[in-house]
N, C-alpha and C positions, 0 to 999 in steps of 0.2 A: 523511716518513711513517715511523711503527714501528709493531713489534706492537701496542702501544696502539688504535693506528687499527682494527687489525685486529681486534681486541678490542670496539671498540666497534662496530664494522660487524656482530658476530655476535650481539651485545648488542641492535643495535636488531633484527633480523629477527625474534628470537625475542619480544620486547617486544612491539613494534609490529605482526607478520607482514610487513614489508615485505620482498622480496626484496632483497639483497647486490647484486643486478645492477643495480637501479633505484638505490640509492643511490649505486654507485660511476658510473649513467652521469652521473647528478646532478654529482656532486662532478667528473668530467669537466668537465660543459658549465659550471659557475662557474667551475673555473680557467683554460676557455678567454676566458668572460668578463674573467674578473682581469688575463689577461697583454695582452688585445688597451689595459685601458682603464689600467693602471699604466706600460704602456712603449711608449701611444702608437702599436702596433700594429696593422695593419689588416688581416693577410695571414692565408692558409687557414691556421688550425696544429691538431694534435692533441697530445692528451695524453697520454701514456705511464704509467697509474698499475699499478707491478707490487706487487702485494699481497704477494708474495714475500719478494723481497729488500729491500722500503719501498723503492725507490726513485721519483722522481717527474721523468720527460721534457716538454719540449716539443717540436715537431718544426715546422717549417714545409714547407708543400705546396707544391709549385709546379707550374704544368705547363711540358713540353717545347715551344719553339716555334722558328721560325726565326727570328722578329724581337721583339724583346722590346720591350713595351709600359709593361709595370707590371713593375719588378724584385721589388716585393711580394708579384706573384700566378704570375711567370713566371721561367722561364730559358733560357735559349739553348742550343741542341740542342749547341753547343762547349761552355760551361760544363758540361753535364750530361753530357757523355760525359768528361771529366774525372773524375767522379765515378764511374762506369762504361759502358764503352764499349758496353752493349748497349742502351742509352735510345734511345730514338724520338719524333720529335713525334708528341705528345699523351699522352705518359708522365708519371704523377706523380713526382717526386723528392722525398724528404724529406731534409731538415735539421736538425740539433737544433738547436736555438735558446734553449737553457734559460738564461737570466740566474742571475747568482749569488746575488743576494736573493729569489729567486722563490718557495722556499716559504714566509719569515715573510708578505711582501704577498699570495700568494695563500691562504695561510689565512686573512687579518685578511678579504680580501674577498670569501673563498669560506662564509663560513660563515653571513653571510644566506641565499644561495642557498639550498645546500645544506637548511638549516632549510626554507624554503617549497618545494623540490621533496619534502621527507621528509612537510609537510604534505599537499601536494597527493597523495601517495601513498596517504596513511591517508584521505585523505575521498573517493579509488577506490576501497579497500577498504571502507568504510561504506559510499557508494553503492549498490556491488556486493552488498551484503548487503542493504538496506534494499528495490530496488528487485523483489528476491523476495519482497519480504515485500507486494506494494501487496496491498488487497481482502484484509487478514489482520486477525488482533485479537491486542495486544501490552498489557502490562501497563505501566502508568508510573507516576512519583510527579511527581504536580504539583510543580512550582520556585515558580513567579511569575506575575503576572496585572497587565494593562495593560487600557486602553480595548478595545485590540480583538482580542488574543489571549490566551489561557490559555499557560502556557509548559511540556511535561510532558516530563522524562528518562525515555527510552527505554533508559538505557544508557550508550551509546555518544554519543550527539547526544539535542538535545534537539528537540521537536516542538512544532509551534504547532497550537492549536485556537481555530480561527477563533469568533467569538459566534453565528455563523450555525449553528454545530456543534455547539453544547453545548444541553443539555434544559433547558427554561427551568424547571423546577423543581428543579434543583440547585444547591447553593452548594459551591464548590471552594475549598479549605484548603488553602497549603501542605504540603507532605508527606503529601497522600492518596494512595493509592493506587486507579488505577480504570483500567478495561479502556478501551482505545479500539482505532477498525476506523481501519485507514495506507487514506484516499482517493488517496494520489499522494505519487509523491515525485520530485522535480526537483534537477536540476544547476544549480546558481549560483556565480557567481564570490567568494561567498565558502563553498562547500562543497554538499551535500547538505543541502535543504530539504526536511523532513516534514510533510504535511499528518497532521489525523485527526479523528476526526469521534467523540459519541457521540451522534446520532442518526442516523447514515445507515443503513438497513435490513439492509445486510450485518454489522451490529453483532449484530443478534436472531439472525440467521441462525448465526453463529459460537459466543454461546452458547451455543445448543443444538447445536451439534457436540457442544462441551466437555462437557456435562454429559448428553447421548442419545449410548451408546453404538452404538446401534440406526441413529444417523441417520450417525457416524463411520464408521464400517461400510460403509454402503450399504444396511442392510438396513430402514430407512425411511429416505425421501426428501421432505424438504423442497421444495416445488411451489412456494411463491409466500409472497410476507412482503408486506406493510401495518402502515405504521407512523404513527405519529401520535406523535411523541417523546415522551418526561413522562408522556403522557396513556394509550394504549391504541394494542394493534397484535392484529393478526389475523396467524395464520400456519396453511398450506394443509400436508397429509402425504398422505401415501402408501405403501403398501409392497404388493409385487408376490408375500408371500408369507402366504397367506390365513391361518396361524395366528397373525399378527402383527400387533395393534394399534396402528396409530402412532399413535394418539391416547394410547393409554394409556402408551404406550413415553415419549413427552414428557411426558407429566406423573407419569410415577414413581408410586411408592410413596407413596401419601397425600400426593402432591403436588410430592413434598420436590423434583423436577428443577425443576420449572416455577417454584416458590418459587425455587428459586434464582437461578435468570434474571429473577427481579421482585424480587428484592433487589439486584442487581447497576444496574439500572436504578431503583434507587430508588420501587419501588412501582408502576409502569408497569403494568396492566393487561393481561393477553394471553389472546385466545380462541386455541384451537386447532381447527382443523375438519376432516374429512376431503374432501381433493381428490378429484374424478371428473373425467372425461371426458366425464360427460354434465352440459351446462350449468344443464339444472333442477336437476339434484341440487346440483350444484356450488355456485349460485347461493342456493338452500334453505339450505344448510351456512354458507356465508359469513355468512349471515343473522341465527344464532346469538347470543344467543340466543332471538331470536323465533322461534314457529312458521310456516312458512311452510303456507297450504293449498292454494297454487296458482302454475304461473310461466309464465309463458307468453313463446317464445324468438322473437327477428324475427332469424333468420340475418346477414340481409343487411345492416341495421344494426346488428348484435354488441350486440342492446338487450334488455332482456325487462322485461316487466311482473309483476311479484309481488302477489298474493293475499294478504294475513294477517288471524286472526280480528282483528276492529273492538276487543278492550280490548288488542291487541298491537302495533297502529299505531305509537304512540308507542315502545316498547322496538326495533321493526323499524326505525326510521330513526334513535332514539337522539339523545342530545343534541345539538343545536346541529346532526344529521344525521350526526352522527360514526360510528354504526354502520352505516347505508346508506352511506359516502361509504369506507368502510372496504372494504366487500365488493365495492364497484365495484372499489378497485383491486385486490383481491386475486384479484379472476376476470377482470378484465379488461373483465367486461360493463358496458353500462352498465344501471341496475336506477333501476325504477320503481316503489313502492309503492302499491299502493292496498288501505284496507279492505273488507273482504266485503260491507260493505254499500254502500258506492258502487261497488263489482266491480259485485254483481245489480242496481241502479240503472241501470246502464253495459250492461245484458246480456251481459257480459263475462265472467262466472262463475255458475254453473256451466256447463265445457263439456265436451258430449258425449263430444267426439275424445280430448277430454285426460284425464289423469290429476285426476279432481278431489279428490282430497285428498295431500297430500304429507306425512310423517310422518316420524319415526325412531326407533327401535325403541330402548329404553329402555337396553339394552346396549349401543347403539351411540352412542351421544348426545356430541354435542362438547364439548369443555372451555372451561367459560364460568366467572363467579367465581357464587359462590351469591348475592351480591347484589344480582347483575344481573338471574338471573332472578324470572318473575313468576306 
């Protein structure tokens, strides 16, 4: 052992961040490897590496007994007091034992070790960093793409997106660059595995941190996301401070926030509505942007039936049902559509008790795309 070593143990900490302690316990536990399997070895021994002076010990352990069994692992309470007469059985006694070719063989076969304890170090380190980051959105550059993963550099490691994950109207290019939300990240025996996702809902959610500094803050709050990937998502706001618009806070200045979260998403469609606490309203808003004239709530099955004018039918449940299928999840209800004229068909509209018309006031109105409405 020389400076050199020492040199290079200062060299990787600072490189790598691995602490000096972990590597030299490393380099420890391979030269104890090296001496038990080069000279045949099978007894307790430690290593002695003093950074110091470079010098490099072996010691063998043994304990104090009265009858000795294994001379390998033991010594005789007469042998040991030999050595010093204050030994006791069940006292360790060390011995050096250092061979005189010991450092060339156990560098030639400390030095696989060593390399995979310094590996396994760094992918505790990424681990450690990675597994703060789960439910986060991280920038990457696509590598490579197989049958069933996309392969994207995070950095430091690279991250697999599953085909289950990606928005079926996207095609991914080497060396794109595109945001994804880390679903999970796991420990495997060959290092730290990254999942990531771009349609899982916490995706929507995160842009619009990034780009509503209103929602970053606290001072509006994001209630509930509906997503439908590629396609169109609904997102629920809030703010508890009545001169503050969360609807208008998310879509900015002629647009340009909301734009940006639908260019990130390659076109993706997003209504914004505002969140209540009262489920007609709620429900109504979700609805967006069809007019709702009526909703009527059943508690106990968390169900409601909706009211809309007869040529709004069709925009209220929306293609394929995608825009009723949308507000269900994003309020949680489940929501039944019928038009005003099989409502009063039904004798079900108009009623007395209830609110019978449901509106919103022109300044309050949700953000929908203009070609949706009708």
């Amino acid at each position: 052992m020389s400076s050199e070593l020492l040199d290079a143990l200062i060299l990787l900490e600072k490189e790598k961040g691995i602490s000096r302690d972990v590597i030299i316990d490393a380099m420890e536990a391979a030269l104890v490897s090296a001496y038990r399997r080069n000279f045949n070895q099978a007894q307790n021994v430690r290593i002695d590496l003093n950074l110091g002076s470079g010098t490099m010990k072996v010691f063998a352990r043994k304990e104090v007994v009265d009858e000795v069994f294994d001379p390998r692992l033991e010594i005789s309470i007469e042998d040991a007091r030999k050595i010093n007469p204050n030994y006791t059985v069940e006292d360790i006694v060390e011995m050096e034992v250092t061979p005189k070719d010991f450092g060339r063989i156990a560098a030639q076969t400390a030095k696989q070790v060593v390399t995979q304890r310094v590996r396994e170090a760094e992918r505790g380190i990424i681990y450690s960093e990675f597994i703060d980051r789960e439910e986060d959105i991280m920038t990457g550059i696509v590598q490579r793409q197989d049958a069933k993963f996309i392969y994207v550099s995070l950095g430091k490691i690279e991250a697999i997106l599953p085909v289950s994950e990606q928005m079926p109207s996207e095609q991914y290019r080497p060396h794109d660059r595109i945001k994804v939300f880390i679903t999970k990240v796991e420990k495997t025996t060959k290092g730290p595995q990254i999942y990531v996702s771009r349609t899982h809902p916490g995706l929507l959610k995160r842009l619009f941190e990034i780009e509503v500094p209103e929602i970053y803050d606290g001072t509006v709050e994001l209630k509930s996301v509906a997503r439908e990937a590629g396609d169109r998502s609904k997102i629920s706001v809030h703010s508890d401070n009545p001169e503050v618009d969360p609807v208008g806070s998310c879509v900015g200045p002629k647009g340009t926030r909301v734009q940006a979260v639908v260019n990130e998403l390659k076109g993706e469609k997003i209504d914004i509505v505002k969140w209540s606490s009262d489920p007609v309203v709620f429900v109504a808003n979700a609805l967006s942007p069809s007019k709702v004239l009526d909703v009527v709530v059943n508690e106990e099955d968390k169900a409601t039936t909706v009211v809309v004018p007869d040529y709004q039918l069709s925009l209220a449940i929306g293609k394929r049902g995608q825009n009723a299928r949308l507000a269900a999840k994003l309020t949680g209800w489940k929501i039944d559509i019928k038009s005003e004229t099989e409502a009063r068909e039904a004798g079900t509209y108009p009623r007395d008790e209830a609110l019978l018309s449901y509106h919103q006031d022109d300044e309050d109105e949700d953000f929908t795309f203009p070609e949706d409405k009708e």
